[in-house]
C-alpha positions as CSV (number, residue, x, y, z in Angstrom):
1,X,-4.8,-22.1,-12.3
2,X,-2.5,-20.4,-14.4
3,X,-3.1,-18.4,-17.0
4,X,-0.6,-17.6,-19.8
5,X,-0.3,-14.0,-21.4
6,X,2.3,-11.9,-23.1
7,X,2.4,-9.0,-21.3
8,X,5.5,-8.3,-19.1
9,X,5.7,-7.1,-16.0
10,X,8.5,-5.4,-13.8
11,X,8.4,-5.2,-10.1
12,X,10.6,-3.6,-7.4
13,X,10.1,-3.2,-4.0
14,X,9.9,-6.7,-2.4
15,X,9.0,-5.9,1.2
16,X,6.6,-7.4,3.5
17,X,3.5,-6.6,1.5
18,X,5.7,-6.5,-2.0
19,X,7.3,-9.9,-1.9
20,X,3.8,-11.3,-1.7
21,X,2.3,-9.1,-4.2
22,X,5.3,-10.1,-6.6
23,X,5.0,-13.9,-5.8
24,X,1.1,-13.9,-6.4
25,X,2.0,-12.1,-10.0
26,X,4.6,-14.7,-11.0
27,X,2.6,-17.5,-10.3
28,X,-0.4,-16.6,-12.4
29,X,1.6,-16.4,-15.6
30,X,2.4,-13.5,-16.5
31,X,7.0,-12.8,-16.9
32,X,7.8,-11.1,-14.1
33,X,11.6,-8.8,-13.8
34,X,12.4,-7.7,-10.3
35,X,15.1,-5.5,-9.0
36,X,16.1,-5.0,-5.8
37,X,19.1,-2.7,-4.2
38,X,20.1,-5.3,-1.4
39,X,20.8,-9.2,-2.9
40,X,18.9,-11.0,-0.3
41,X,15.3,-8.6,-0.5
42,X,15.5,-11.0,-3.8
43,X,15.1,-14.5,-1.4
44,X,11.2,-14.0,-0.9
45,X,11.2,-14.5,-5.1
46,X,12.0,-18.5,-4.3
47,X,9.6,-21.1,-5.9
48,X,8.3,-18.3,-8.0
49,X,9.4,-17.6,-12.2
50,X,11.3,-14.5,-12.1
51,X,14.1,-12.9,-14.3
52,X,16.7,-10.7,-12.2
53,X,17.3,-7.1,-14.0
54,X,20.9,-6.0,-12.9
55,X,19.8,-2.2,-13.3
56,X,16.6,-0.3,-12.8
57,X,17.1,0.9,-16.5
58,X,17.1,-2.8,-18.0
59,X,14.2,-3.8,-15.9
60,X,11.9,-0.5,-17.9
61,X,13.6,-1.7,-21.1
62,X,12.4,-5.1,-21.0
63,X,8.5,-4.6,-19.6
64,X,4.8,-3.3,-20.2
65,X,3.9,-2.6,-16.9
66,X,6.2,-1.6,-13.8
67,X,5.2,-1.9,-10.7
68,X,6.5,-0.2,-7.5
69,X,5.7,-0.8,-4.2
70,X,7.6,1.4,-2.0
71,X,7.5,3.4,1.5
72,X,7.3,7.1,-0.2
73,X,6.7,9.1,-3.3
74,X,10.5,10.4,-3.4
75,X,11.8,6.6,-3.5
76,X,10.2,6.7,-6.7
77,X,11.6,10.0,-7.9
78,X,14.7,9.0,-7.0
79,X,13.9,5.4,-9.1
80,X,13.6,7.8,-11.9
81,X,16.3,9.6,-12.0
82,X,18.1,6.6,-11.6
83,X,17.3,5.2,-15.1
84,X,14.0,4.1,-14.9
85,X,12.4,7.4,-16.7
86,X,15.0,6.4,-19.6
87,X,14.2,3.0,-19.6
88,X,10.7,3.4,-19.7
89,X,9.5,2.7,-23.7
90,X,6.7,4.7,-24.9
91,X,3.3,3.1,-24.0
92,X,4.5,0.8,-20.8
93,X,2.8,1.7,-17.5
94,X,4.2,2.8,-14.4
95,X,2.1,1.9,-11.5
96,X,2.5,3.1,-7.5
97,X,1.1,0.3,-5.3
98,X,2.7,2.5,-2.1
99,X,0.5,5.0,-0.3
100,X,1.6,8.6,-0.8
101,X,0.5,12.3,-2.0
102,X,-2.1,12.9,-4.9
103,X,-0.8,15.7,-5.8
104,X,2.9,14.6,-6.6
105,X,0.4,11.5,-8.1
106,X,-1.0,14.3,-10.5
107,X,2.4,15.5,-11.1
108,X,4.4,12.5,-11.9
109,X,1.1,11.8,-14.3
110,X,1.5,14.9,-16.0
111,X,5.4,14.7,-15.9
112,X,5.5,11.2,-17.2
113,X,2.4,11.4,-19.9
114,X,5.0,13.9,-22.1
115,X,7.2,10.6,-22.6
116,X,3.9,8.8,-23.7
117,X,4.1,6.8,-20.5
118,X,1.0,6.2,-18.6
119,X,1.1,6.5,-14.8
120,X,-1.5,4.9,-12.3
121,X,-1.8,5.3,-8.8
122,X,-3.1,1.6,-7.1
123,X,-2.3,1.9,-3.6
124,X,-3.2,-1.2,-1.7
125,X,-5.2,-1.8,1.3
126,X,-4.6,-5.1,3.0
127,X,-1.3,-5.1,4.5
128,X,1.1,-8.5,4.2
129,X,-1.8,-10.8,5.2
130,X,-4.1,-9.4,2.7
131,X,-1.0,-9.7,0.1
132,X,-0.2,-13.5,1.1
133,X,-4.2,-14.4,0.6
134,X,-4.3,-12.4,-2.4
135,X,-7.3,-10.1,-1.0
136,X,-6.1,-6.7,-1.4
137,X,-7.8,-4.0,-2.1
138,X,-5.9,-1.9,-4.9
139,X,-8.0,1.8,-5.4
140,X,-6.3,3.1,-8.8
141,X,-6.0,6.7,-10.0
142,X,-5.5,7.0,-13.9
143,X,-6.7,6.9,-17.5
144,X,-9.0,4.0,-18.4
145,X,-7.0,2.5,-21.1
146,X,-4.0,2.3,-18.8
147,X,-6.3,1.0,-15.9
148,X,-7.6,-1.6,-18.6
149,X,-4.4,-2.8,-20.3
150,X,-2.9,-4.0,-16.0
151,X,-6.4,-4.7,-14.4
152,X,-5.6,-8.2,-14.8
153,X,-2.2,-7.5,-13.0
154,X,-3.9,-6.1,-10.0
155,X,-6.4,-8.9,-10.0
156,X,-3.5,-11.3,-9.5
157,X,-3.2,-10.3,-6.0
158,X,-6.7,-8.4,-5.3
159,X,-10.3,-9.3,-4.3
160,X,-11.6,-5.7,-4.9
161,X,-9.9,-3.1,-7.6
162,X,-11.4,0.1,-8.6
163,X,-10.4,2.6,-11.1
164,X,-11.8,5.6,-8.6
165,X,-10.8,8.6,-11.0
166,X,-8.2,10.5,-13.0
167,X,-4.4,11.1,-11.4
168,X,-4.2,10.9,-8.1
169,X,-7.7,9.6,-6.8
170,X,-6.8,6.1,-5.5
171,X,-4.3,7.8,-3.2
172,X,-7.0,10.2,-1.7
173,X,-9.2,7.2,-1.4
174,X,-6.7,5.4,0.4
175,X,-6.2,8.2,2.6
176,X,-9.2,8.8,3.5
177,X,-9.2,4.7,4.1
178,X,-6.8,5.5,6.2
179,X,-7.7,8.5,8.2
180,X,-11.1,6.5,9.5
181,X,-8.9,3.3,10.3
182,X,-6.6,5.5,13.2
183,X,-9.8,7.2,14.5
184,X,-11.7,3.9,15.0
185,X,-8.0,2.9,16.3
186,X,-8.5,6.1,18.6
187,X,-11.8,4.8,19.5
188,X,-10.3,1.7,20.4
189,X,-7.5,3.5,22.5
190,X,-10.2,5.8,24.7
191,X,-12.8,2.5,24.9
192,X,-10.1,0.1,26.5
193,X,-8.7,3.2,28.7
194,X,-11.7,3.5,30.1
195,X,-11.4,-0.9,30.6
196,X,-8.0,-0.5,32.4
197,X,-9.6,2.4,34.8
198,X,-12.9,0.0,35.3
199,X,-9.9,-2.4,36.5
200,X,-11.5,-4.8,33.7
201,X,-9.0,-7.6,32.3
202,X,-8.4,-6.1,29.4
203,X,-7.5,-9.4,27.0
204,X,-10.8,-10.7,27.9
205,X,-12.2,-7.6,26.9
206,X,-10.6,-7.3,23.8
207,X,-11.3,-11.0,23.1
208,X,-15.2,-10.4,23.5
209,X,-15.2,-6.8,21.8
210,X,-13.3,-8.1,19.0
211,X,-16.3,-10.3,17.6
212,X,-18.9,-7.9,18.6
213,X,-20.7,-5.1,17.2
214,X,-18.1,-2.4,18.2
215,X,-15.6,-4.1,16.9
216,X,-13.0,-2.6,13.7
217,X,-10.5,-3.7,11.4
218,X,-7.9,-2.4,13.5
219,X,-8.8,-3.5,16.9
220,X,-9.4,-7.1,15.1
221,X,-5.7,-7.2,14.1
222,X,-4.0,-6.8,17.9
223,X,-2.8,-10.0,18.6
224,X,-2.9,-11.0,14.9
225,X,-1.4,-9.1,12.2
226,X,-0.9,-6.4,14.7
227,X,2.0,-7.4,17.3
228,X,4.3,-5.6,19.7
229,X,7.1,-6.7,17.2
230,X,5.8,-4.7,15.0
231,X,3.6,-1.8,16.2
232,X,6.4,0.5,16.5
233,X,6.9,0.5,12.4
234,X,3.1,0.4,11.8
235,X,2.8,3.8,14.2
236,X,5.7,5.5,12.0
237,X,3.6,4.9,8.6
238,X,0.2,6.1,10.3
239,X,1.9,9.0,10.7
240,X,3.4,9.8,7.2
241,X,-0.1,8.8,6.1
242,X,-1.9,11.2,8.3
243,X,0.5,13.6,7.0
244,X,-0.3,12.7,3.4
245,X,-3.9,12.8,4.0
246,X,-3.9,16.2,5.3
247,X,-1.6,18.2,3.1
248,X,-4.0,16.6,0.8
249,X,-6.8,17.6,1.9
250,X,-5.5,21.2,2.7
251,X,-4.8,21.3,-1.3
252,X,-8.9,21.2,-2.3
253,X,-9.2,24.3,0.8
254,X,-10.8,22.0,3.1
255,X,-10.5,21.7,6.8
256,X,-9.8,18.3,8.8
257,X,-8.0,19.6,11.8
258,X,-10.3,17.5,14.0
259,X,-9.8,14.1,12.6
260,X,-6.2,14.9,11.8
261,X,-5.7,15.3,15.9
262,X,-8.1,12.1,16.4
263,X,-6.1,10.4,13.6
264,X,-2.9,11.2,15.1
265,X,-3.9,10.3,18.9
266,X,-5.0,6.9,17.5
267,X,-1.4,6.6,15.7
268,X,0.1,7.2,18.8
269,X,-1.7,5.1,20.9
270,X,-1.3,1.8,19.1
271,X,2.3,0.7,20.6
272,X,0.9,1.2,24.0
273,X,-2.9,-0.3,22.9
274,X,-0.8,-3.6,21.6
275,X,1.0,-4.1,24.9
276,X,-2.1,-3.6,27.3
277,X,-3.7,-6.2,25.0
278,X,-0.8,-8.8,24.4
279,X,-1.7,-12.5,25.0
């Protein structure tokens, strides 16, 4: 059911795990303002309240909360420079739901906070399915009074959200999500190699596995939200995240040079993993 409230939210970046994220939003009540560069990213909106900004700026100007979903931290610099820093009013928060680096998390933070504007980092684990059933899970980096004024924003399209730490430590937790999903993906990988030399069928294989114990996340997802129409994308961003995760991790003087190779070997074998295991 509905609820209704007052605050106002703004949202750009209506992709595949966006548009969803935007619909579920809109449809619990709160007045949502979305933006978009191209016309028809604004189609996924229909059957859903929504007021179209014409600029970035107006969109700050008229909401409490901003939300961006978007494939890199320098799409949202370059939001910023564009009008939404000087549309932002003192006190409105500017949230990241896209998966990027902490420490330009802790900088935007500090950057932004001299305005009086709050900044949170809430990536999202999930992907598009998880944003359609409204089961993400959003891990949020930020001050606890921001964190508390848009929890209930977050719990529009969430089953789990967790304020983790200050700026910057839902991205590091989503990292690190990340880094152990592309080495149980290169698990996955070395496992059904093995099948192929065995001369095992490997969709059988992959249809018993998948409900067993040695079963993951990712290797679930072949043949479901994982298909050879789109593996090719989903390798790309495993990459930038693997890259993300250890610049990060290189920043506290830590070492991960052996799951950053495993990480990257499961990355690149998930194209060819999808078409070995396509129905």
């Amino acid at each position: 059911m509905s609820k209704i409230t007052t605050l106002k939210v703004g949202f750009i970046g209506l992709g595949d795990q966006g548009g969803p994220m935007a619909q579920a939003i809109a449809k619990s009540g709160f007045e949502l303002h979305i933006w978009a560069r191209r016309p028809q990213s604004l189609e996924v909106m229909a059957g859903a309240p929504h007021i179209v900004e014409k600029t970035v700026q107006t969109l700050a100007e008229n909401c409490d909360v901003v939300c961006l979903c978007l494939s890199d931290d320098k799409d949202i610099v370059s939001l910023l420079d564009s009008g939404l820093r000087d549309g932002l009013k003192a006190g409105a928060v500017l949230v990241n739901h896209g998966t990027g680096d902490p420490g330009e998390s802790r900088r935007l933070s500090a950057e932004l906070q001299q305005g009086g504007i709050p900044y949170l980092d809430a990536p999202v684990s999930g992907g598009r399915p998880g944003a359609l059933a409204r089961t993400l899970t959003t891990m949020v980096g930020g001050e606890s009074q921001a964190f508390s004024q848009v929890l209930a924003v977050f719990e529009t399209f969430s089953r789990k959200v967790s304020l983790i730490g200050p700026s910057g430590a839902g991205q590091m937790a989503k990292l690190l999500n990340n880094a152990l999903t592309m080495s149980n993906l290169k698990n996955a990988v070395d496992v059904f190699s093995l099948g192929k030399s065995l001369g095992m069928d490997l969709v059988q294989l992959h249809d018993v596995i998948a409900v067993s114990s040695g079963s993951s996340t990712a290797l679930r997802a072949i043949n479901n939200e994982i298909t050879s129409d789109i593996a090719l994308h989903l390798q790309g961003l495993m990459r930038k995240d693997i890259e993300h995760f250890a610049e990060a991790i290189r920043d506290f003087g830590l070492s991960s040079e052996d799951l950053h190779a495993r990480c990257l070997a499961g990355a690149d074998g998930l194209v060819e993993l999808v078409g070995q295991l396509a129905v």
